[in-house]
Structures are given as C-alpha cells and as structure tokens.
C-alpha positions in Angstrom: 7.5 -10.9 -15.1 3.9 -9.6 -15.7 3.3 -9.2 -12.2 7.2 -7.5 -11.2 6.3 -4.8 -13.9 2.5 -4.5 -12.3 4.5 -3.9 -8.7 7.1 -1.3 -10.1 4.2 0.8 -12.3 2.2 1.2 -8.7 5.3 2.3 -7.0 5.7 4.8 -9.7 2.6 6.0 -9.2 3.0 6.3 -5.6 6.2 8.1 -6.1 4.5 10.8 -7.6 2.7 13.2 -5.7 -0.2 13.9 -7.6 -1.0 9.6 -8.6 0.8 8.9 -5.0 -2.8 7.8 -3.7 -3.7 5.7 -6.2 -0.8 3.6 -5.8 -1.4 3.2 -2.7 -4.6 1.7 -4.0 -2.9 -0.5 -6.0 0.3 -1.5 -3.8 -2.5 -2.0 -1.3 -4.6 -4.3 -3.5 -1.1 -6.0 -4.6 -0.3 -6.4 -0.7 -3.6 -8.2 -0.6 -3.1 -10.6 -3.0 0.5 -11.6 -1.2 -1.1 -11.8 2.0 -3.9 -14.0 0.8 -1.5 -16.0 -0.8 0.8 -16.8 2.1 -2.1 -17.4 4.4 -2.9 -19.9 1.8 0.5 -22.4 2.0 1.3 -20.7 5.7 4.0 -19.3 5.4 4.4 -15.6 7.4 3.0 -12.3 6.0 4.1 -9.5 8.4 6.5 -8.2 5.5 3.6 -8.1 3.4 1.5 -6.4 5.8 4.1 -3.9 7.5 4.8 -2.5 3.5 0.7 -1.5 3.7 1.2 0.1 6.8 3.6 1.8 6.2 2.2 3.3 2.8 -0.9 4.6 4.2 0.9 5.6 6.9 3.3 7.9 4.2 0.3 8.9 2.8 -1.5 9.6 6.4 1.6 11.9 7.0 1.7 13.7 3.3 -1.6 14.7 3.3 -3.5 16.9 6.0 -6.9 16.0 4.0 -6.5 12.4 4.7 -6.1 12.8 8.3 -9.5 15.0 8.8 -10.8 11.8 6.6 -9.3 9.5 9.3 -9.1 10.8 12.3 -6.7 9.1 14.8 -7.4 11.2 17.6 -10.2 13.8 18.1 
C-alpha cells in the first residue's frame, strides 16, 4: 500500500506542469527500483523500462529547455 500511494503522488506531480519534472525524478527513481528488482528473480523489465522512456521522452517534447540541455541532434 505504502509504495502504490508513493507511485500515484509522483504521477501527480508529473501531471502538473510546473512539479511535472520532478516526477519524472521520482517515477524514474521508482522505475529503477522495478527494474533492479526484476533483474534480480529474472523476470522481464521492458515494461518497466519503456514507462521511463516514455516519460522523459513527454518531458523531452514539453519542454524546449530540456532539449538545448539534451541535444539529440545538432
């Protein structure tokens, strides 16, 4: 239960625009912690790993100050 309301809080805060990067911080860190754990037993972790993605990549899209921080292509 702890860690279900931990999950839902950061995808609050990524919801909203102006805390949307900071939870991406923690969904990320939260993605982390999946991923380490099902490399642990071996079980697959491409869910785990395409939800990161695809939040930075949001956030990538959202915001034109991230992409001069990260240029893809110059």
């Amino acid at each position: 239960m702890p860690l279900g309301i931990v999950e839902l809080l950061s995808t609050i805060l990524y919801l909203i625009p102006r805390t949307s990067i900071l939870g991406a911080i923690l969904l990320t860190g939260y993605m982390g912690g999946a991923i380490a754990t099902h490399v642990r037993v071996g079980d697959a972790f491409i869910a785990q790993t395409a939800v990161g993605i695809f939040l930075w990549g949001g956030l990538f899209l959202r915001y034109p100050a991230l992409r001069q921080m990260l240029p893809v292509v110059k």
